[in-house]
N, C-alpha and C positions, 0 to 999 in steps of 0.2 A: 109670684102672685097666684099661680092656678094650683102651687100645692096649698097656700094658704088656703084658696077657698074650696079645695077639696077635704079640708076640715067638718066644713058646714055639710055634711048628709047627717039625714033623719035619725039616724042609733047616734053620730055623733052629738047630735047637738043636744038629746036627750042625757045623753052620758055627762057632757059637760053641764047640765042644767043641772041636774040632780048632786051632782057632786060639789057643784060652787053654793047650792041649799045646806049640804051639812058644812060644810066650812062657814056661813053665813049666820047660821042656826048654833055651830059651835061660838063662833067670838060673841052672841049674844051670852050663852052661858057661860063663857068668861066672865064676862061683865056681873055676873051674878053675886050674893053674898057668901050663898052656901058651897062648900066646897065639896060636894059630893055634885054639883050641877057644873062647877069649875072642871071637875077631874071629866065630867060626861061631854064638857066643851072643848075640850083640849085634847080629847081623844075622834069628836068630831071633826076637828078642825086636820088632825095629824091623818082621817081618813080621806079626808075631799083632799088634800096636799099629796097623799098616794095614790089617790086614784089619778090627778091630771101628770102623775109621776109615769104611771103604767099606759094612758094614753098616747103620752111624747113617745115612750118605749116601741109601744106599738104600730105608731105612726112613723117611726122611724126604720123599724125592722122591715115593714111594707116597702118603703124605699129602696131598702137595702137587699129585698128580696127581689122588687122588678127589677133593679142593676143586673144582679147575678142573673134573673131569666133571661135578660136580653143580651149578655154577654156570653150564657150556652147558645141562646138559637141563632147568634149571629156566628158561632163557632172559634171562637179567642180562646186561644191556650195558654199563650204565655205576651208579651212585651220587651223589647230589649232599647238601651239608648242609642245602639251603634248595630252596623253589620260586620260582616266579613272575616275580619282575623277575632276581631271583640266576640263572635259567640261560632268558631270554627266547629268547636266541640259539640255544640246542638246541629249540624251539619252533618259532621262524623256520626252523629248516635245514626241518624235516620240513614244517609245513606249505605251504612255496613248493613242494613236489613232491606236496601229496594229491591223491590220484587217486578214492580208495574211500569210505571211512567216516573221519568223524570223533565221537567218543564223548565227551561231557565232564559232571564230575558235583561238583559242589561245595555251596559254603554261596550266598554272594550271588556268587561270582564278581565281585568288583569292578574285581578287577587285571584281569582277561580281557577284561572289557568294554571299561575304559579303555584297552588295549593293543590290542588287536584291534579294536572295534568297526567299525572303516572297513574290515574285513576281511571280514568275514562274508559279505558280498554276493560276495564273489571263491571264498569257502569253498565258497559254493551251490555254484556253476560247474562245480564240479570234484567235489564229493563230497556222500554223503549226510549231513547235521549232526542231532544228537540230542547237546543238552542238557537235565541234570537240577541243577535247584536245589531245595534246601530249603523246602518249604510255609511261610514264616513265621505261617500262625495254627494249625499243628500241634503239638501234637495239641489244644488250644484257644487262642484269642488271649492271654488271658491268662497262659500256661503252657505257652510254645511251646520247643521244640528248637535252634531261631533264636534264640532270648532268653536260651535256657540255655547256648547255646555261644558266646554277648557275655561272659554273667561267665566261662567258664573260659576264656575269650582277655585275659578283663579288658580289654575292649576298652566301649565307650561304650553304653549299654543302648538295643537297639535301630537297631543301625548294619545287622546282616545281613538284618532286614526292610526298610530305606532300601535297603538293595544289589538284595534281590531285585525291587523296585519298578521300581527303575531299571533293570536286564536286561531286565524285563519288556516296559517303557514301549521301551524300545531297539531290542527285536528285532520288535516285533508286526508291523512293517509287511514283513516278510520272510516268514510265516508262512503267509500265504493267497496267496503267489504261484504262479503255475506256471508251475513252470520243470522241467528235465531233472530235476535232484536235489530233495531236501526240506531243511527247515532244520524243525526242530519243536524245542520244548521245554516240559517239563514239569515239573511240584512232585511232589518226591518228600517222601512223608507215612510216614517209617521212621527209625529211630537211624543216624542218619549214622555211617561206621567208616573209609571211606577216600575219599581224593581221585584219582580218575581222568582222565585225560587221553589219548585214543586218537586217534594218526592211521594212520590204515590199518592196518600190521603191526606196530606200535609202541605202546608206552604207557606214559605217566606213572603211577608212582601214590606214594602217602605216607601215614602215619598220622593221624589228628588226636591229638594230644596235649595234654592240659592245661596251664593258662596258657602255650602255646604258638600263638603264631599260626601262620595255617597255610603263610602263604609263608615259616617259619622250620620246617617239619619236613620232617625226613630225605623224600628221592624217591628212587626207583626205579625207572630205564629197563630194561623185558622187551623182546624180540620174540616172535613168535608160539610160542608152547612150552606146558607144561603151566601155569604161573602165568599166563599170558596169557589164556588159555583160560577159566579158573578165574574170571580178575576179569571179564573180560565177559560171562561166564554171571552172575555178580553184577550189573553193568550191566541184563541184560537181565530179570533176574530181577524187578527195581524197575519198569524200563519198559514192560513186558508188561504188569503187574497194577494193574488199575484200584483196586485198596482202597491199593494203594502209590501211588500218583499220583493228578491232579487235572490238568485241562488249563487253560490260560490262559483259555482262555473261561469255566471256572468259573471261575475266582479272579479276573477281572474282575466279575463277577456281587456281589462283595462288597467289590472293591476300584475301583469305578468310575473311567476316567478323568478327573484335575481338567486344569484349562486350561494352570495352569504345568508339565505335567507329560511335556507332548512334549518330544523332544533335540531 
């Protein structure tokens, strides 16, 4: 309804006044005997028919052109149906070139680890690392967020506290190194809402959605713009605040390491 009635401005409604005149003015000279006023009606008629042809066109293009404004200034690059392994390779392009920050925020991350893991140490080199996984005894062992987001993946009770385990057990020896950058990671203790993926100017993100796993929900590649902005104030929002987080060292504290449990 409001683009209908944004039809109706002042050049519009002249344009279409004047053009529905010669269409109106032509089928009168149709009507006529003489055929030199036939051929002048018919050429009237075929002008007002092109002009509300050129209107719809141009009324259409305007459409088509505020889309495309608001999909640069909200910064959208691209769209995918899936994450993870389904677009590994737009992963790879960005991070063989990070220079800056890399941001990353999920449940156990399991795909990342097993995909990347021989990576990480190269990550360091080049950039600042800050990952965030899900606290699996939050917000109590029994009745955790991690446990709650096994049944709506319908996935096997207790896989995303095995995942978080294993990232954990993974990365620790990376942690207390000094080197140029950092590589740090934390349990984020908050209602998990989206998956994040940042390297430098760039970023992943996607929904979690029910019985939906999450390397099968919609992504979304931004660069830096207002929604970029937004999700890493979100990032930072988590990582900042000690009541939303818990460091590896605490949750060693209650999750000791067993013997089988080095990569």
């Amino acid at each position: 309804m409001t683009r209908f009635l944004g039809l109706f401005t002042t050049a519009n409604v002249i344009y279409i006044l004047a053009h529905l005149c010669l269409m109106l003015l032509g089928f009168c000279l149709l009507g006529s005997s003489s055929t030199v006023a036939k051929g002048i009606g018919g050429s009237l008629v075929a002008a007002g028919l092109a002009g509300w042809v050129v209107l719809v066109y141009v009324l259409q293009s305007q459409t088509i052109s505020d889309r495309i404004r608001m999909v640069m200034e909200l910064g959208f690059i691209s769209a995918f149906q899936g994450r993870s392994v389904l677009i590994k390779h737009e992963y790879d392009s960005r991070l063989a070139s990070s220079k800056q920050q890399i941001d990353i925020l999920g449940f156990g991350l399991k795909t990342l680890r097993q995909d990347y893991a021989n990576h990480f140490q190269s990550w360091k080199a080049r950039a600042n690392v800050r990952i965030l996984l899900i606290d699996p005894d939050y917000p109590d062992v029994q009745h955790s967020f991690a446990d709650q987001r096994d049944v709506e993946e319908r996935d096997r009770a207790g896989s995303i506290r095995e995942d978080v385990e294993a990232f954990v057990t993974e990365v620790e020896p990376l942690l207390n190194e000094n080197r140029l950058h950092t590589f740090e990671v934390k349990l984020y203790r908050c209602l998990p809402s989206v998956n994040l993926f940042r390297v430098d100017s760039e970023m992943f993100w996607g929904p979690y959605l029910i019985h939906q796993q999450s390397r099968n929900s919609p992504t979304f590649v931004v660069r830096e713009g207002p929604l970029f902005t937004t999700l890493i104030d979100h990032f930072d929002a988590i990582w900042s605040n000690d009541s939303l987080t818990r460091s590896i060292e605490d949750y060693r504290r209650s999750h000791p390491i067993q013997a089988n449990d080095h990569p």
